[in-house]
N, C-alpha and C positions, 0 to 999 in steps of 0.2 A: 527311694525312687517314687515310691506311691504319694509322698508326703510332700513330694515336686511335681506330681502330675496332678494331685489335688489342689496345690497355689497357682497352678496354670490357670485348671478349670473354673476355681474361684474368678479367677483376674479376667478370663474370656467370658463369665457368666456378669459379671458387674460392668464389665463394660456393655453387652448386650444390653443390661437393666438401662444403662445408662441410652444408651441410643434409643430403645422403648422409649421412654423416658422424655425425650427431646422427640420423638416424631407425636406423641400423644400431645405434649402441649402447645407442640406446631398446627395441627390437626384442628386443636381446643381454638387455639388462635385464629384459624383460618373461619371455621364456624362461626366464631361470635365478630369476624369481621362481616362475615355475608349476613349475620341475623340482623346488623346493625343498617346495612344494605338496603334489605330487606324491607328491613320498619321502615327509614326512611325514604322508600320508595310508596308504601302504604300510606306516609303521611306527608304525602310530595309537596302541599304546599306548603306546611310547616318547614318544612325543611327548603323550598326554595325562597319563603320568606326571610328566613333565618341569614341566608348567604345573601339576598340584596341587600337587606338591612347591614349585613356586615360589614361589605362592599362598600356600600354607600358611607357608613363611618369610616372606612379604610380610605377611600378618597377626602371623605372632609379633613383629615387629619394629614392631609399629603396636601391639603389647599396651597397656594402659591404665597399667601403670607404667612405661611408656619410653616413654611420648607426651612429644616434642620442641615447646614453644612459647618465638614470637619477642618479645621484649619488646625495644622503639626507644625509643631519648628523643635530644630533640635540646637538645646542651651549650651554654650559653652564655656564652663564658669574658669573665672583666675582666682587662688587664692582661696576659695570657700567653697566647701565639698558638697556633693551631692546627697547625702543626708541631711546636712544644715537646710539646702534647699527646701529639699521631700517636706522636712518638717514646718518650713514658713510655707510649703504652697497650700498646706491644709487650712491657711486661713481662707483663702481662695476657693478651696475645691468644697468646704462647709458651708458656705455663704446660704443666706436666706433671704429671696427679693421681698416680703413679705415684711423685714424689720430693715429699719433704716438704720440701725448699730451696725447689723450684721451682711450688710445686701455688698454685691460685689459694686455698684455704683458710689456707695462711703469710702469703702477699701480700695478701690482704684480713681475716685478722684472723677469717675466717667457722669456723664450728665444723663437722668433718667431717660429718651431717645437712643439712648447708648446701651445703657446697662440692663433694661427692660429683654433688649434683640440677645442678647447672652443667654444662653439656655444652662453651661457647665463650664468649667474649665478644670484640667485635670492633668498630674506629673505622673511620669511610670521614669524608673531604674533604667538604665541605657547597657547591657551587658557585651563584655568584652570576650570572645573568644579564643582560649589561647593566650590570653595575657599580653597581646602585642602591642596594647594603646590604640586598639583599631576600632570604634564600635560595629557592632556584628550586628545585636537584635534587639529590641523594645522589649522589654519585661512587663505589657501589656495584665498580662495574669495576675501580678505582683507573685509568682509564686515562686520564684530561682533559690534555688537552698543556700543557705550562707555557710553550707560546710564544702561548696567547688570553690576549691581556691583557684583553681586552672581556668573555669570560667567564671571572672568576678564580675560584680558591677564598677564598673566605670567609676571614680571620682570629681572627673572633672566634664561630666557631660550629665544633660539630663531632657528628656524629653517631652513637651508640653502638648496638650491639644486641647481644642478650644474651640466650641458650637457654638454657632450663631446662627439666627435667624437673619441678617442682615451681611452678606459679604463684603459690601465697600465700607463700611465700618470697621472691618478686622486691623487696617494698619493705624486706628486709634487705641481702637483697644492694645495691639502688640505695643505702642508707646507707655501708655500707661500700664502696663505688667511690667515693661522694663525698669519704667522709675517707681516702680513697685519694690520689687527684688533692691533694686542698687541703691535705694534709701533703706532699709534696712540696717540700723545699728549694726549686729553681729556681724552682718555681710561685709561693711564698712571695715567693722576692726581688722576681719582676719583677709579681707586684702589690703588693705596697709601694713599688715604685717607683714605677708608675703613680700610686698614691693622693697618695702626696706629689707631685708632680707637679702632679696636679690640685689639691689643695690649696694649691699654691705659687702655680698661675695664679691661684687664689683673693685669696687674702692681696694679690697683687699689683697685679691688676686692684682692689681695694679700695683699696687706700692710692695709686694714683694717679686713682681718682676722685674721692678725698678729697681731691688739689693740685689737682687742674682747681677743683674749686669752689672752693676755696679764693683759685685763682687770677680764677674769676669775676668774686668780689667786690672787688677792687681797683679803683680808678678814679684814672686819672694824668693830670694837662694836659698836652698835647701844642703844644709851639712856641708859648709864652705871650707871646710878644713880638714875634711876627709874626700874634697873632691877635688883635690891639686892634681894635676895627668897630664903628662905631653901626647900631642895626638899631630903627626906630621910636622914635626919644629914648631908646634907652637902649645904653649901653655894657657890650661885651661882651668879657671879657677873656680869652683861651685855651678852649682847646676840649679838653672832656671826655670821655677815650676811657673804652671798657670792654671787656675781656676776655671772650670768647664760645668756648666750648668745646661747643657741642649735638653737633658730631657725632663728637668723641672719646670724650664721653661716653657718649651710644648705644654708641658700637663697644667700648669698653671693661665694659657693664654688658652685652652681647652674649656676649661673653665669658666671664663672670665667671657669665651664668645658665648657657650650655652647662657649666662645668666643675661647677658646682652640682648641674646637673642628670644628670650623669654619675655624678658623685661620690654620688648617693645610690642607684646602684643597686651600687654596689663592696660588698656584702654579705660575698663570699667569693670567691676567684679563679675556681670551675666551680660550675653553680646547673645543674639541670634545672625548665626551667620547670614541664614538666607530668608529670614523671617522669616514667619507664618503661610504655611502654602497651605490654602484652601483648596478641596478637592470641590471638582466644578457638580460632580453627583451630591444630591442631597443623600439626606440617612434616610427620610421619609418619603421617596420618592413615589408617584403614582402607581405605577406597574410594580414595587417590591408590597405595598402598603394596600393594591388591589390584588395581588395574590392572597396576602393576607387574611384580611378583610375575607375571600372565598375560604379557604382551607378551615378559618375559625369556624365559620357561618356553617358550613360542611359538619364540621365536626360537633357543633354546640347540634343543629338540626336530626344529627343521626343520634346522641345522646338525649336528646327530649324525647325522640319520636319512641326510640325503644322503652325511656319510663313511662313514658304512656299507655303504651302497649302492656306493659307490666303491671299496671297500675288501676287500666282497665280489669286485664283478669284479675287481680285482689279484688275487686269489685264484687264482678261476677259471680267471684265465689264468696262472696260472702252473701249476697242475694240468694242462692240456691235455699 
């Protein structure tokens, strides 16, 4: 009993510690936010210097010809999986405008007016919920564990996004990304693979729909000599089978409609359904880029003003 009223006591004295604990460096927190206050109030125009200046770069960088917008399209691939993709858009998403081997204006074909207003272009994972073929979420993070098999990534989708500096240029650039991807050897092989493929279940599901019927229409006596029988004054000599295929043939023209109806969306190996929708807000916008710009300026100004302060008394005391 005492040796259970002692692990109580323990357990209510450590939590105690702990709550001490958390109000002391709340406390600690709260103090070195006001001493920082404080200074920066003492060295008020350093510190209002600090936040125009910062302001002020926060707008240049929010200018109306460096305004950054995001244009998303989500890919719909035939034939060639979303890994194959992932790994050819890293040509793309490495590019360097700086080398002309490697600048996204060589690899897409675009004319430097073009390629210059691209700021990045970038593929995330498209994850499926549930497994239903429905895409759910952008894998944004890249971080989804590949041990959910319940929520996987998607195969046949993948999602692009792509800044520019210039938005009436986006539906050239989205042409040249297309005959990007859809020129691609690999891309090439494994949708012509698929196609024929599909075309094969075709052809084949046909021509054995064509034996089944075929096989239908036969009709064979079965054990004519064990089936002699009078039935109402009349004689009846063997018995007349017939061959009945209804439910291979459903599952066989089941078949042959899914690869039909696959088959006629194989257009081109990566198709953006609804192209690239540019979001009409930029990423640099004045007002997100003049907050900014204040909070930095704020914060760099209360950080100087207190090493100052600090730096003064090392002084002092060394003068004494």
């Amino acid at each position: 009993m005492d040796e259970k009223n002692t692990k109580e006591i323990n357990l209510l004295d450590l939590i105690k510690m702990f709550n001490a604990w958390v109000v002391k460096v709340g406390k600690s927190f709260i103090n070195f936010v006001l001493y920082l206050l404080k200074a920066g109030y003492r060295k008020k125009y350093l510190t209002l210097t600090l936040i125009v200046l910062c302001f002020a770069i926060g707008e240049y960088m929010a200018r109306p010809s460096n305004r950054q917008y995001a244009a998303d399209a989500m890919a719909s691939l035939y034939g060639v999986d979303a890994f194959t993709m992932k790994e050819i858009a890293k040509q793309l998403e490495q590019s360097r405008a700086n080398n002309q081997y490697t600048s996204l204006g060589t690899k897409l074909s675009l004319p430097d007016s073009i390629a210059n207003n691209i700021v990045s272009f970038s593929s995330y994972y498209v994850i499926d919920y549930l497994n239903d073929s429905t895409p759910d979420v952008v894998d944004f993070a890249n971080n989804h564990s590949l041990e959910d098999t319940l929520n996987a990534r998607m195969k046949d989708r993948i999602y692009f996004r792509l800044v520019t500096r210039n938005i009436s240029q986006v539906p050239q650039v989205e042409k040249a990304i297309l005959n990007f991807f859809n020129s691609q050897p690999i891309v090439q092989l494994k949708y012509t693979a698929r196609r024929n493929e599909l075309e094969g279940k075709i052809d084949i599901s046909a021509a054995e729909m064509q034996r089944l019927d075929s096989l239908a229409k036969l009709t064979y006596f079965k054990d004519t000599e064990k089936q002699l029988k009078w039935s109402k004054d009349r004689l009846i000599v063997g018995e007349q089978q017939k061959q009945l295929f209804y439910g291979e043939m459903l599952l066989l023209q089941k078949v042959k409609a899914e690869a039909e109806s696959e088959l006629l969306t194989y257009k081109q190996p990566v198709e953006l359904p609804s192209g690239f929708v540019v979001n009409p807000f930029p990423l640099n916008g004045r007002l997100k880029y003049g907050i900014y710009g204040i909070l930095i300026g704020l914060g760099l100004g209360l950080a100087l003003a207190a090493c100052l302060e600090q730096l003064q008394k090392v002084v002092q005391f060394f003068r004494k």
